[in-house]
BAFI-3210 file (N, C-alpha, C; in Angstrom, 3 decimals, decimal comma, padded with zeros to 6 digits):
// residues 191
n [1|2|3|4|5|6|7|8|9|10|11|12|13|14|15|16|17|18|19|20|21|22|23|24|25|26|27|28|29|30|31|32|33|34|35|36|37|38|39|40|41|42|43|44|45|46|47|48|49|50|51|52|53|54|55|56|57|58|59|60|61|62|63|64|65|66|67|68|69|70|71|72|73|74|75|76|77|78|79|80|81|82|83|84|85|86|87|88|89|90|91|92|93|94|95|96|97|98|99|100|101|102|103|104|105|106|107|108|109|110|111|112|113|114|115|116|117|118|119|120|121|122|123|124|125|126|127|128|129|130|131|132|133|134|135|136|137|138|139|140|141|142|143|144|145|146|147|148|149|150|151|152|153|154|155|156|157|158|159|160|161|162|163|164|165|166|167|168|169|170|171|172|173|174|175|176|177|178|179|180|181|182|183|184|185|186|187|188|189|190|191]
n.u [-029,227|-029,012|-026,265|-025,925|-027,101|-025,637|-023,244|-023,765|-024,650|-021,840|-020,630|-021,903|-021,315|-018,037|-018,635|-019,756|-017,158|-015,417|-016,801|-017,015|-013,827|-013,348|-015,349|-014,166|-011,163|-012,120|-013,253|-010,998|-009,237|-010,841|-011,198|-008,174|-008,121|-009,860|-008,396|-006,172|-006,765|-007,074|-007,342|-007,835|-006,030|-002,966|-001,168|001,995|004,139|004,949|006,548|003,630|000,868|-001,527|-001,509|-000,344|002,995|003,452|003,964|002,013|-000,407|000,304|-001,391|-002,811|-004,983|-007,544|-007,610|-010,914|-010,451|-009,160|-006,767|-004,085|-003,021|-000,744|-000,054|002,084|003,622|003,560|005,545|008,306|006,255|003,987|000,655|-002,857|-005,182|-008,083|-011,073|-014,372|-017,652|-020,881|-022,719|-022,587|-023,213|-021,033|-018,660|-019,772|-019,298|-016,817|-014,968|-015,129|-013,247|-010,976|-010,650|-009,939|-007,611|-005,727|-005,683|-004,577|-002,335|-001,381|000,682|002,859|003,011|004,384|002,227|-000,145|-003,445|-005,678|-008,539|-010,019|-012,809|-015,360|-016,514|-017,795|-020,019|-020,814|-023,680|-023,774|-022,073|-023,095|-023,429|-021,246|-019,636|-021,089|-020,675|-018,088|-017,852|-020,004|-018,243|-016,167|-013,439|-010,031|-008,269|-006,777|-008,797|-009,358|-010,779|-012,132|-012,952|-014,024|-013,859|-012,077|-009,928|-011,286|-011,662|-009,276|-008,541|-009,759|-012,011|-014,949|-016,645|-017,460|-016,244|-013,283|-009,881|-006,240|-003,361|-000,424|003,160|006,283|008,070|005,736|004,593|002,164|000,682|-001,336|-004,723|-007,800|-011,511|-014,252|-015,116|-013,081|-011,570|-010,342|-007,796|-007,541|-006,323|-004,144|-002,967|-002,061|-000,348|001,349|002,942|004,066|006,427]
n.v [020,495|017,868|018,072|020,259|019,322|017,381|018,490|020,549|018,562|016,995|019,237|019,553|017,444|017,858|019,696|019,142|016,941|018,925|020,207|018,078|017,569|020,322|020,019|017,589|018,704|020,925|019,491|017,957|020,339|021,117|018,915|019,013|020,933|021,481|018,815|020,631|022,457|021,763|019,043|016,257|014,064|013,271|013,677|013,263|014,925|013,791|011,707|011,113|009,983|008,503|006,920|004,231|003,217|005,696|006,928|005,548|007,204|008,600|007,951|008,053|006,219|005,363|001,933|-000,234|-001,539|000,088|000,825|002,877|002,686|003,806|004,093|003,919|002,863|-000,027|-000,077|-001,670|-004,642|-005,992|-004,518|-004,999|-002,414|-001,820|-000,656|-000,030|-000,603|-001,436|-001,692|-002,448|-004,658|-005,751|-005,310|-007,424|-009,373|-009,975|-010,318|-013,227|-014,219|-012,657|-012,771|-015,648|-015,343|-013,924|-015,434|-018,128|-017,073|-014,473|-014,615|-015,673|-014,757|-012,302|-009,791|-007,769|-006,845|-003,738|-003,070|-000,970|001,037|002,753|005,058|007,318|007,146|004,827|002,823|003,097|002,294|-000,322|-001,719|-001,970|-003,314|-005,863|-006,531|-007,224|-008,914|-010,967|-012,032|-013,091|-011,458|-010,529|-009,080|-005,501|-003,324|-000,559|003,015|005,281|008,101|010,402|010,989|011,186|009,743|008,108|010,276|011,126|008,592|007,890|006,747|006,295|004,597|001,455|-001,750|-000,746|-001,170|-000,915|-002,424|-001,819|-001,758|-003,124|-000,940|001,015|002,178|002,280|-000,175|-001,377|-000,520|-001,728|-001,525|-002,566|-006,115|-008,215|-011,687|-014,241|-015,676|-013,530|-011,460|-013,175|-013,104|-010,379|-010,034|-012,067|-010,206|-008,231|-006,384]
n.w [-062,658|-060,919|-061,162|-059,573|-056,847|-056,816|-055,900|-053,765|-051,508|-051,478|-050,689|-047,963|-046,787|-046,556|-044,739|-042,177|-041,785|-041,382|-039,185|-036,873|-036,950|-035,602|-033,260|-031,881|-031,264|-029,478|-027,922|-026,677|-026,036|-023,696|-022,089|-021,508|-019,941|-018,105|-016,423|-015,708|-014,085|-011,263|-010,562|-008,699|-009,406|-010,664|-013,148|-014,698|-016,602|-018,917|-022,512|-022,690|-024,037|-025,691|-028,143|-029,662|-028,306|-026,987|-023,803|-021,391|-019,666|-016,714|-013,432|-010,277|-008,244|-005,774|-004,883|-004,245|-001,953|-000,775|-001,053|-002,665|-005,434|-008,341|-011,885|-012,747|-010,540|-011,919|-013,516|-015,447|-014,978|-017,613|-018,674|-018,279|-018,293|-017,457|-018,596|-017,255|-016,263|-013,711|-015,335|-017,344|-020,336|-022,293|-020,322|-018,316|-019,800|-020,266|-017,987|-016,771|-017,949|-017,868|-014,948|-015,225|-016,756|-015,048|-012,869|-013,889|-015,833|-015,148|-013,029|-014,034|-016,696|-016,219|-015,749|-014,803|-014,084|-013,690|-013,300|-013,971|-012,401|-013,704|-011,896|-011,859|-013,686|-012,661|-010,859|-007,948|-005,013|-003,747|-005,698|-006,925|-005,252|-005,019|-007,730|-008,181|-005,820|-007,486|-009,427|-008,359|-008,024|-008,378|-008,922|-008,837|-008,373|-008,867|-008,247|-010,419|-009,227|-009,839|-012,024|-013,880|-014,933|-017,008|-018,986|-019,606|-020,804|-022,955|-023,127|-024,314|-025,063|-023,440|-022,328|-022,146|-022,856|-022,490|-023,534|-021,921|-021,654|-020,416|-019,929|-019,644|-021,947|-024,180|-026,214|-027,220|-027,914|-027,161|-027,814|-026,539|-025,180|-023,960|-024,752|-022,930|-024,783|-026,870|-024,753|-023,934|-026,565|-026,887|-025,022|-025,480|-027,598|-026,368|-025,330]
ca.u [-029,879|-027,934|-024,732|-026,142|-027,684|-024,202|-022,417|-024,417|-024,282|-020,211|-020,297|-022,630|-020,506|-017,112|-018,899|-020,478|-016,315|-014,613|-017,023|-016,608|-012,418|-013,527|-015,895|-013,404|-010,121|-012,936|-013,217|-009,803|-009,164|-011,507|-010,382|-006,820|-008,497|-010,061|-007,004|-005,160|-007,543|-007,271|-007,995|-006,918|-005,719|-001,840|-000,529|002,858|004,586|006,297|005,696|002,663|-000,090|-002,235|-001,092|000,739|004,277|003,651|003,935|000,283|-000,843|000,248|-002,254|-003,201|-006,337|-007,403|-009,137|-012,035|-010,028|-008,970|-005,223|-003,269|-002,341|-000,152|-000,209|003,820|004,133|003,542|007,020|008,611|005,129|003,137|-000,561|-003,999|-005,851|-009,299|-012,056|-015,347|-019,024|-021,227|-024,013|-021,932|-023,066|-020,076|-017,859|-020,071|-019,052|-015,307|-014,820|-014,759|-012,028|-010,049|-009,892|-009,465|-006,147|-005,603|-005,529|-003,611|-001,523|-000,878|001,729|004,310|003,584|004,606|001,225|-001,150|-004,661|-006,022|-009,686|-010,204|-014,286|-015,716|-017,467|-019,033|-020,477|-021,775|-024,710|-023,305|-020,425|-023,071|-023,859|-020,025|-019,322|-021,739|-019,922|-016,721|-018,256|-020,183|-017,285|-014,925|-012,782|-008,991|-007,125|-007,163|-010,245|-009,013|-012,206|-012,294|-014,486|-013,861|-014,498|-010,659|-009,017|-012,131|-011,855|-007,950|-008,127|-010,898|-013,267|-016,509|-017,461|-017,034|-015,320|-012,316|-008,893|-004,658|-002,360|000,966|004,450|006,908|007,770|005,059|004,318|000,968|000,848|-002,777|-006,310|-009,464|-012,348|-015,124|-014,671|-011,830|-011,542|-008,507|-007,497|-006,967|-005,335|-002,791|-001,902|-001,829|000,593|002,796|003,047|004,729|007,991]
ca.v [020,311|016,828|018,665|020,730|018,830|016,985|019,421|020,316|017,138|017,043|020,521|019,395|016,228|018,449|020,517|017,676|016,602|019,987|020,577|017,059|017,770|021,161|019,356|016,782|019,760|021,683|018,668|017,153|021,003|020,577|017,795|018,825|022,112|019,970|018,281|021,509|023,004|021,308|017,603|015,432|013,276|013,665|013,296|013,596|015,673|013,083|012,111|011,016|009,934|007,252|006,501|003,282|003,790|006,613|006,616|005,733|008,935|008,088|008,464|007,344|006,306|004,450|000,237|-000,986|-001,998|001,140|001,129|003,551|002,467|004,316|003,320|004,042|001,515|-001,154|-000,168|-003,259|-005,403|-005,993|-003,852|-004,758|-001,624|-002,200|000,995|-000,627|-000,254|-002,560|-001,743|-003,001|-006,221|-006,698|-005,815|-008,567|-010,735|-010,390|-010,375|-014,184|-013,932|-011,476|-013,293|-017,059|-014,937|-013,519|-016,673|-018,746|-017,086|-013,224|-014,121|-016,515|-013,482|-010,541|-009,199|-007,052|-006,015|-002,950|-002,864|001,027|001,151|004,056|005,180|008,459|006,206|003,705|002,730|003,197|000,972|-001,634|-002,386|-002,299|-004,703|-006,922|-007,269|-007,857|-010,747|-011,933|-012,479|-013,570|-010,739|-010,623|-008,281|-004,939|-002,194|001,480|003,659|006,358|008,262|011,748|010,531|011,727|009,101|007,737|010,796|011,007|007,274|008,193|005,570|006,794|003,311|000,517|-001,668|000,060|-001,964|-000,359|-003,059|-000,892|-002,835|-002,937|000,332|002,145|002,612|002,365|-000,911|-001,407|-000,255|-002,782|-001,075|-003,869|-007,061|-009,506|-013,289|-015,239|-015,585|-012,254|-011,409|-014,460|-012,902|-009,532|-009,835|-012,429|-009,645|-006,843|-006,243]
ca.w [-061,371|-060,202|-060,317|-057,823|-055,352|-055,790|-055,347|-052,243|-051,313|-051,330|-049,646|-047,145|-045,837|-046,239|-043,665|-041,467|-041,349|-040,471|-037,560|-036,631|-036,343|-034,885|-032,242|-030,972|-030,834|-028,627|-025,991|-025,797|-025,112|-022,817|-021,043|-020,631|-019,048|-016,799|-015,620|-015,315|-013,317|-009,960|-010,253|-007,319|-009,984|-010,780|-014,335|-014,639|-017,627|-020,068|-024,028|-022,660|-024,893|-026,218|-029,591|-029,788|-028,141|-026,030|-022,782|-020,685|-018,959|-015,178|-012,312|-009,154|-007,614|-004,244|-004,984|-003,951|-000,763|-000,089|-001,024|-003,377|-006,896|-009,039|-013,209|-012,468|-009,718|-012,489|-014,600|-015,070|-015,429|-018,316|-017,875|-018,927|-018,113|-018,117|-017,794|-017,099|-015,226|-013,718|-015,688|-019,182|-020,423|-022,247|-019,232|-017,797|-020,485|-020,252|-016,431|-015,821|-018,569|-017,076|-013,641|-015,102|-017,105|-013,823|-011,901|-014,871|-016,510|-015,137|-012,901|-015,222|-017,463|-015,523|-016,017|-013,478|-014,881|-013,148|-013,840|-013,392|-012,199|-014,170|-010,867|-011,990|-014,393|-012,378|-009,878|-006,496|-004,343|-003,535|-006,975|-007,257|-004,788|-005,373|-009,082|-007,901|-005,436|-008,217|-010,494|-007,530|-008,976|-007,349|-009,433|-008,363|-008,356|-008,794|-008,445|-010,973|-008,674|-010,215|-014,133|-014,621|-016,059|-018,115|-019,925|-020,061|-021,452|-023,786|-022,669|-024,556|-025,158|-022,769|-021,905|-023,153|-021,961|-023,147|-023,209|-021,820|-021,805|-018,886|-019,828|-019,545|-022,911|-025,004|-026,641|-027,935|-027,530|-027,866|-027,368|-026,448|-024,280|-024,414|-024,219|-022,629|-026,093|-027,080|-023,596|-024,276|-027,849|-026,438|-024,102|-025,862|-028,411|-025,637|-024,204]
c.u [-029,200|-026,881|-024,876|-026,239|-026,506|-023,248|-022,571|-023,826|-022,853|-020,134|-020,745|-021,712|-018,899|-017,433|-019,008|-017,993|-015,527|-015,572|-016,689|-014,468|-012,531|-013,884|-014,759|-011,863|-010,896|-012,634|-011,958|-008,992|-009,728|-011,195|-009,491|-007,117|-008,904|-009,280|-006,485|-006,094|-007,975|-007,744|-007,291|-006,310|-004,223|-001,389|000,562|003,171|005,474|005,752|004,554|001,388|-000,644|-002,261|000,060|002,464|004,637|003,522|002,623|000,484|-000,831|-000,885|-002,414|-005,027|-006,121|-008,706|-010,272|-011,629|-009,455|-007,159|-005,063|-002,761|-001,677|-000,184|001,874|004,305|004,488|004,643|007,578|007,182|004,968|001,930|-001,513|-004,517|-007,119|-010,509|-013,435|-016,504|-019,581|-022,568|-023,986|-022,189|-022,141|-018,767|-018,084|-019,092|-017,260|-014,874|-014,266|-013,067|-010,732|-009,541|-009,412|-007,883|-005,285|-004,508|-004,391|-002,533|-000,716|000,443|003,116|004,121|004,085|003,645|000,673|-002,448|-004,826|-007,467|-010,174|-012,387|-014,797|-017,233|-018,558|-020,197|-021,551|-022,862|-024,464|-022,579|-021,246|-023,189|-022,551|-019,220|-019,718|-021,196|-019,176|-016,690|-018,773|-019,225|-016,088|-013,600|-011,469|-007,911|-007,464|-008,382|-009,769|-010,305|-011,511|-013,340|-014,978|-013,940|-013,278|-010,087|-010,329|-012,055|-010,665|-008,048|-009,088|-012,082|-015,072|-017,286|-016,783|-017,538|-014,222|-010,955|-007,686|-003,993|-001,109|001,831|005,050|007,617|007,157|004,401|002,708|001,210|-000,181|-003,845|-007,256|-010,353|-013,500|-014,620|-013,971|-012,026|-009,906|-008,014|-006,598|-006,193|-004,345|-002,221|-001,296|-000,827|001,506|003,066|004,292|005,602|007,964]
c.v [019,201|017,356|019,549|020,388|017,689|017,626|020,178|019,838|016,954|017,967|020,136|017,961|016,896|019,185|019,900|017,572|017,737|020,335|019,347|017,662|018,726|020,940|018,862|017,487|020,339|020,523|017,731|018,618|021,095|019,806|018,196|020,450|021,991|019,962|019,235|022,213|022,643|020,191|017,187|014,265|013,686|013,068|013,729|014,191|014,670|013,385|010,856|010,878|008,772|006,533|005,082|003,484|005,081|006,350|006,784|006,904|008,174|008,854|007,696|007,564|005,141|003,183|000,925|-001,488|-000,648|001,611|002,096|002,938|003,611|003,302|002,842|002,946|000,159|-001,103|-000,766|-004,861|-005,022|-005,134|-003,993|-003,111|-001,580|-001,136|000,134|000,077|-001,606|-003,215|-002,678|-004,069|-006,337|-006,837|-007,150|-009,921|-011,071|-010,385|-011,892|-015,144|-013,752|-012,201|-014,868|-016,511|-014,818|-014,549|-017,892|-018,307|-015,337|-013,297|-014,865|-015,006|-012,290|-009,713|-008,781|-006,511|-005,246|-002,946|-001,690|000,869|002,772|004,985|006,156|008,248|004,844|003,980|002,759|001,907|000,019|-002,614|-003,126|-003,131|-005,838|-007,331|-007,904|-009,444|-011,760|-012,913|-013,066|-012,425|-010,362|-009,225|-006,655|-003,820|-000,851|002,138|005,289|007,369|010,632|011,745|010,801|011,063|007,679|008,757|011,104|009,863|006,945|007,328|005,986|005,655|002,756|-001,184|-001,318|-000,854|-001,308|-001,382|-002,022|-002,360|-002,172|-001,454|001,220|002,879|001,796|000,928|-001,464|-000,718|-000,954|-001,852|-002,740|-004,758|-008,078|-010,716|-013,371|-015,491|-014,248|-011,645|-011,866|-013,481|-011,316|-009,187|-010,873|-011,300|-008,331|-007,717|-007,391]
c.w [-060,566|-060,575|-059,518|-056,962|-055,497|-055,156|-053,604|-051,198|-050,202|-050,627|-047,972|-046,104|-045,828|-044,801|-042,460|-041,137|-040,410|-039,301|-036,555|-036,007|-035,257|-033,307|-031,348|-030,917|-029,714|-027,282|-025,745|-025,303|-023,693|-021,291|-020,864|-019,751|-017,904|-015,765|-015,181|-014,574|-011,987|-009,980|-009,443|-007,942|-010,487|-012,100|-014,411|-016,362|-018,446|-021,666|-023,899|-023,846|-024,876|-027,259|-029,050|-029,466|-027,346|-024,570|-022,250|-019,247|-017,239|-014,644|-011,138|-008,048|-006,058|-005,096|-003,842|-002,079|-000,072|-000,095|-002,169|-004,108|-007,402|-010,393|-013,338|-011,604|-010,760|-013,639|-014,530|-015,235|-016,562|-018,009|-018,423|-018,343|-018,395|-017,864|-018,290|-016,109|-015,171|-014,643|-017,585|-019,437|-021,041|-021,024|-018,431|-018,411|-020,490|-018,877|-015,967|-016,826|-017,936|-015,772|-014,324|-015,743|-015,955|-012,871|-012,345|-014,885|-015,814|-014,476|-013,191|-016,591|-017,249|-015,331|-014,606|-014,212|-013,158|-013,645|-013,336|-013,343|-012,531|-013,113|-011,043|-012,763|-013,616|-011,218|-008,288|-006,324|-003,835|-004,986|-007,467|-006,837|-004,665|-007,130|-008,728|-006,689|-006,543|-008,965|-009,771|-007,869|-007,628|-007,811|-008,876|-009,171|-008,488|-009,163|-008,851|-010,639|-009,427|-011,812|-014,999|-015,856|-017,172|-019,273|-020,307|-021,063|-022,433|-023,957|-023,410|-024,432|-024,132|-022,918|-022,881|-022,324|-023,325|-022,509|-023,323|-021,080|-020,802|-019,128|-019,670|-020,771|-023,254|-026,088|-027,612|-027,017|-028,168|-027,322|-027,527|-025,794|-025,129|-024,127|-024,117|-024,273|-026,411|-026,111|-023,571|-025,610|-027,789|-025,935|-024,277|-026,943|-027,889|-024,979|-023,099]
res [x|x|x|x|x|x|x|x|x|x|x|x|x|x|x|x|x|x|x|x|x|x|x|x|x|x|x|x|x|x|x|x|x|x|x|x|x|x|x|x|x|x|x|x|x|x|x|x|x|x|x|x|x|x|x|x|x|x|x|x|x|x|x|x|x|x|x|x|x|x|x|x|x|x|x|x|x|x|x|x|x|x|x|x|x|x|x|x|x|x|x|x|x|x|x|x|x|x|x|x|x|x|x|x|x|x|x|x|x|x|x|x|x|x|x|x|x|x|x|x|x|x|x|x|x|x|x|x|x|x|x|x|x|x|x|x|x|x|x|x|x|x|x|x|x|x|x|x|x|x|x|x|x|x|x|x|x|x|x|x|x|x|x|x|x|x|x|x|x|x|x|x|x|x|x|x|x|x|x|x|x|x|x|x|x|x|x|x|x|x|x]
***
């Protein structure tokens, strides 16, 4: 009788894993069906990926101010990438981080953070500009207003931030908020 109900058991969490792989093949099909299906969002064709060393999935969005970013413009920089909401307490908590790095140290390092605003995600553009006053926040705003590249950059949790190197490549992924600390060892670590 207990080598059954281990056996079970063992069957029962083999199963539990292969739908699990099954599941998440289903929605990163998904997602790149998505994308290929008319997004106003432009990914270009390289060896693109998110794995350590691949190149970060270009796109372009319009700030908070209303200008045109490209992830490509920044080849040659360093790149925090930061995918956030306002509603995140830890985005809260790494924000006055992010700008004192910002303000210090980003530009003796070559560095540019992009703090991508996970808009479809969040509470409307006053909620959103009332963050970015709160926090004095200088670096730029790219509004993810189409949920594209939250779900390209697999953001389930937030804050989600990809250190990419002046190439363009994939350098790390923290999921959760950063301190000046970790930002500093981050980015003495890349190209």
């Amino acid at each position: 009788m207990k080598k059954t109900l281990g056996l079970l058991l063992v069957g029962a969490l083999i199963a539990m894993l292969v739908l699990g792989i099954v599941q998440k093949d289903a929605e990163e099909k998904q997602a790149t069906e998505r994308l290929n299906a008319g997004s106003d969002v432009e990914f270009l064709p390289t060896d693109e990926g998110l794995a350590k060393g691949e190149t970060a999935p270009d796109f372009e969005l319009t700030t908070l101010e209303g200008e045109t970013v490209r992830l490509s413009d920044y080849k040659g920089k360093k790149v925090i990438l930061n995918l956030w909401a306002t509603w995140c307490p830890p985005c809260r908590a790494e924000m006055p981080d992010m700008q004192k790095f910002y303000d210090e140290q980003a530009q003796e390092e070559n560095v540019e953070i992009l703090a991508v605003n996970l808009t479809t995600k969040d509470k409307g553009m006053d909620k959103i500009n009332a963050f970015v006053e709160e926090f004095g926040l200088t670096f730029p705003i790219p509004m993810d207003v189409e949920g594209d590249i939250g779900d390209v950059y697999q953001a389930a949790s937030i804050p989600t931030s990809y250190m990419i190197d002046t190439e363009g490549r994939v350098q790390n992924k923290i999921v959760g908020p950063m301190n000046e600390e970790m930002m500093e060892d981050f980015i003495a670590n890349m190209e």
